[in-house]
C-alpha positions as CSV (number, residue, x, y, z in Angstrom):
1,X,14.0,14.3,-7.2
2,X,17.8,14.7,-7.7
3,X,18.6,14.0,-4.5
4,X,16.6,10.7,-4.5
5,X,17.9,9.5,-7.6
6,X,20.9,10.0,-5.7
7,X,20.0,8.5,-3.0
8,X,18.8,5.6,-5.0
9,X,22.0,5.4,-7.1
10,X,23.9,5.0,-4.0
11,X,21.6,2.3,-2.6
12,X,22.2,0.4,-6.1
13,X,25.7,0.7,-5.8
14,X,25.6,-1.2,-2.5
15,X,23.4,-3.8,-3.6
16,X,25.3,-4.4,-7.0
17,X,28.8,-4.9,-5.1
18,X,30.8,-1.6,-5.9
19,X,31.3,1.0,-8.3
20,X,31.3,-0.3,-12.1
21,X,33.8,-0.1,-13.8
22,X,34.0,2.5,-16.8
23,X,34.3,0.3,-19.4
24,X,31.1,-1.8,-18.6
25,X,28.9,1.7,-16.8
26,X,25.9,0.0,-15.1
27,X,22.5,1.1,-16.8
28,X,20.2,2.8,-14.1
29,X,16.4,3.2,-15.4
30,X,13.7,6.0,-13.5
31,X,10.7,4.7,-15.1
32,X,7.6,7.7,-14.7
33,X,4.1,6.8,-14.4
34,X,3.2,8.6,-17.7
35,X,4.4,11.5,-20.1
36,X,3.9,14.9,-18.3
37,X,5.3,18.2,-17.9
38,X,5.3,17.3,-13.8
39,X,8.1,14.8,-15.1
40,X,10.4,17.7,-16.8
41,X,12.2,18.8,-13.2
42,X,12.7,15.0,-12.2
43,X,14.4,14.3,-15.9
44,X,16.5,17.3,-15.4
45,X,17.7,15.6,-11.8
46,X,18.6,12.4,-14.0
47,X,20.7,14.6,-16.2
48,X,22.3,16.7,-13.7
49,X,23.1,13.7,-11.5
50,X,24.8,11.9,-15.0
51,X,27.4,14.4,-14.6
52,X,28.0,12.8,-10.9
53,X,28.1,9.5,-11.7
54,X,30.3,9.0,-14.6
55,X,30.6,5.2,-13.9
56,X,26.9,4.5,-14.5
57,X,24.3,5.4,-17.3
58,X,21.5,6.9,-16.5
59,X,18.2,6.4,-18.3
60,X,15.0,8.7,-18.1
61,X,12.4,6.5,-19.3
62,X,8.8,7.3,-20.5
63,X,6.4,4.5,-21.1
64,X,4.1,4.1,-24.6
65,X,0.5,4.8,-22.0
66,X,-0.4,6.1,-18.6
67,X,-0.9,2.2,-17.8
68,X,0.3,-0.6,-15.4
69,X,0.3,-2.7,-18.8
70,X,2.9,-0.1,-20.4
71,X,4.9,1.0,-17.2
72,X,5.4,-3.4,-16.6
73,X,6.7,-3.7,-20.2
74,X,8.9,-1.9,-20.2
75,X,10.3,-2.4,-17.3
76,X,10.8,-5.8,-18.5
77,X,12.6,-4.3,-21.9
78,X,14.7,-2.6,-19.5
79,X,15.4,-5.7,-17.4
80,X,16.3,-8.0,-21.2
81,X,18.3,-4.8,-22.0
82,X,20.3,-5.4,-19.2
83,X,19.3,-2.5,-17.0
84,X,21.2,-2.9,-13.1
85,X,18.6,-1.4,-11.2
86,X,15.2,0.6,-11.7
87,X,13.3,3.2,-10.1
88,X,9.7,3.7,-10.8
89,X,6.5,5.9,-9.8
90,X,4.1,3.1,-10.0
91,X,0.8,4.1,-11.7
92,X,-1.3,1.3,-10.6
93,X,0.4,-1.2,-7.7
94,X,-2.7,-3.0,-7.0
95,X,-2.8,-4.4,-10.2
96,X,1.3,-4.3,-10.6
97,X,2.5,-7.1,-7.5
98,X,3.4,-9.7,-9.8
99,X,5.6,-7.5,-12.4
100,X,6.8,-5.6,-9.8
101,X,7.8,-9.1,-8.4
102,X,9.0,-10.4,-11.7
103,X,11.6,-7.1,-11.7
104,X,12.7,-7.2,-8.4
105,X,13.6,-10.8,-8.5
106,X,15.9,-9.8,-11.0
107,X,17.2,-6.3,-10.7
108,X,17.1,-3.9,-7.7
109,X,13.9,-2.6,-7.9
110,X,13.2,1.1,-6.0
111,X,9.9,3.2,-6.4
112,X,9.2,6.8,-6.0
113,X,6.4,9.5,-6.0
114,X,3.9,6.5,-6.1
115,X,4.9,3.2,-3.9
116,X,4.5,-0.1,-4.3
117,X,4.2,-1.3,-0.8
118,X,3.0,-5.4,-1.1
119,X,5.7,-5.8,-4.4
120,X,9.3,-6.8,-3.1
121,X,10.3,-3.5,-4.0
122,X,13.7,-2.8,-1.9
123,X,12.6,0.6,-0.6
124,X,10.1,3.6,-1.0
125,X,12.3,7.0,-1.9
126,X,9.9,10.2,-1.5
127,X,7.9,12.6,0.8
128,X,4.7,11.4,2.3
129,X,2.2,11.8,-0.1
130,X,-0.4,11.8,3.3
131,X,1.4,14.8,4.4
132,X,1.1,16.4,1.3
133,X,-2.7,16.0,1.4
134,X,-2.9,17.6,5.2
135,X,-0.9,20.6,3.8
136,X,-3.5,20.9,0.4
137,X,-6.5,20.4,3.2
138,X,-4.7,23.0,5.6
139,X,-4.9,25.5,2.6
140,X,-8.3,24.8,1.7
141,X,-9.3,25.7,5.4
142,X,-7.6,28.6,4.9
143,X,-8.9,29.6,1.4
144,X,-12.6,28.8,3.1
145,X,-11.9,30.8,5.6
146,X,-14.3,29.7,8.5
147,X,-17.1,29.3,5.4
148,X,-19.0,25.8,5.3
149,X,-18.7,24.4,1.7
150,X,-18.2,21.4,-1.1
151,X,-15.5,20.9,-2.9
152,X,-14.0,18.2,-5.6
153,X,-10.9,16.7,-6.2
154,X,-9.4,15.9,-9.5
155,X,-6.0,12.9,-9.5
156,X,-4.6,11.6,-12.3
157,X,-4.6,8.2,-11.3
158,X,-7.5,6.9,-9.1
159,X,-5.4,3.8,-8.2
160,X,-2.0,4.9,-7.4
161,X,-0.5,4.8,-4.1
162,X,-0.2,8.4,-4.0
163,X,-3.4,10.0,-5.2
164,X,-5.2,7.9,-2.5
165,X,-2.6,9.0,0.6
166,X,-3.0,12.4,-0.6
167,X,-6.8,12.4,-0.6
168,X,-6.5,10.8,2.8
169,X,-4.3,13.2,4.0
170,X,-6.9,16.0,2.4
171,X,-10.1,14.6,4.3
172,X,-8.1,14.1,7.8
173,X,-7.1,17.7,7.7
174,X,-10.7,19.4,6.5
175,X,-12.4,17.0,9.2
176,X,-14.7,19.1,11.2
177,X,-13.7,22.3,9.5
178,X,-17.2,22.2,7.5
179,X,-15.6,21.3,4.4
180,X,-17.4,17.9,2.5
181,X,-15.0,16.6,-0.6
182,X,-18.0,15.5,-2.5
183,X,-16.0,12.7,-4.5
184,X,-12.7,12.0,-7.0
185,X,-12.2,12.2,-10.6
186,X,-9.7,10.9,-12.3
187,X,-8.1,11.6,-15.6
188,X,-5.2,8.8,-16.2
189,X,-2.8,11.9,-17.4
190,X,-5.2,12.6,-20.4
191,X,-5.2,16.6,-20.3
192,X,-8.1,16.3,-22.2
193,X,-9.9,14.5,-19.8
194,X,-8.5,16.5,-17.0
195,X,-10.1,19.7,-18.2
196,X,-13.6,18.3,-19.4
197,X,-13.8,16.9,-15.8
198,X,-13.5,20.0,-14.0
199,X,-15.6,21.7,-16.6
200,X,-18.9,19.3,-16.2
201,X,-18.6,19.5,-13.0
202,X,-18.6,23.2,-12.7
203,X,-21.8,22.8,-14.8
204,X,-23.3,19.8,-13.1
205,X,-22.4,20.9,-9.5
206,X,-22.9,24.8,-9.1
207,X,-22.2,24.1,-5.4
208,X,-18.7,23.2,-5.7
């Protein structure tokens, strides 16, 4: 995630016209889809890659809920704050297009971990998500080991870009192997919710 904000920094700088110029540093938001330690290595990136760009301030941004509603807010804080350019891990872009529109008609708007693909969004900066599903359904096949059986999966968000390539990705790779992914539960990054989900299940569903 260094190397994309990078990457995304550098695409900025092309689309804002140049370096800025110390005295007025260019604000550059990465806006996450929801307070989490899978966050802590991607705001470590930010920091590292401050020290590289001494002309721009960076900005690791959090929002108030693990909500389109939240994540859209504050991007439009960010935008009346005078932000340059934003990248963001969209936790719901099916019900996001028209913020997501909003932004980018304004700033240069990039996504990441989670895309965005109808918004206006200038560009997608991540692995395949759908890959990363064939490798988790790869080692499930392995862990299975030629055994037929059921098995659940658990996503923080149900609607986000990524949780539904990934799960794609799962069932294309544990097709025909004998393996059934019963269904999908999601949490919306409440670690609460997360483990009473795989505990009811491992009471409801012995054959899991």
């Amino acid at each position: 995630r260094y190397r994309i904000l990078l990457a995304a920094a550098a695409m900025a700088r092309l689309v804002l016209g140049g370096p800025a110029l110390a005295q007025d540093k260019k604000k550059l938001a990465f806006v996450v889809n929801a307070s989490s330690d899978f966050w802590k290595l991607a705001e470590a990136g930010v920091k590292k890659a401050q020290g590289e760009l001494p002309n721009y301030q960076l900005q690791f941004r959090y929002p108030a809920q693990g909500t389109a509603a939240a994540q859209n807010s504050l991007m439009d804080d960010l935008v009346t704050a005078g932000v340059a350019a934003i990248m963001i891990s969209s936790s719901d872009p099916k019900n996001s297009i028209d913020a997501f529109n909003r932004v980018a008609a304004q700033v240069p708007l990039f996504t990441t971990d989670s895309d965005a693909p109808d918004s206006n969004r200038i560009a997608y900066l991540g692995s395949s998500n759908t890959d990363a599903g064939v490798q988790a359904g790869e080692e499930m096949v392995k862990a299975m080991a030629g055994k037929p059986g059921k098995c659940m999966g658990f996503v923080g968000f149900l609607g986000a870009d990524n949780a539904k390539e990934r799960i794609a990705g799962f069932r294309k790779a544990i097709a025909g192997k004998g393996i059934e992914l019963v269904d999908v539960r999601g949490d919306d990054v409440d670690f609460t919710k997360a483990r009473t989900n795989v505990d009811d299940v491992l009471v409801a569903k012995p054959e899991i």
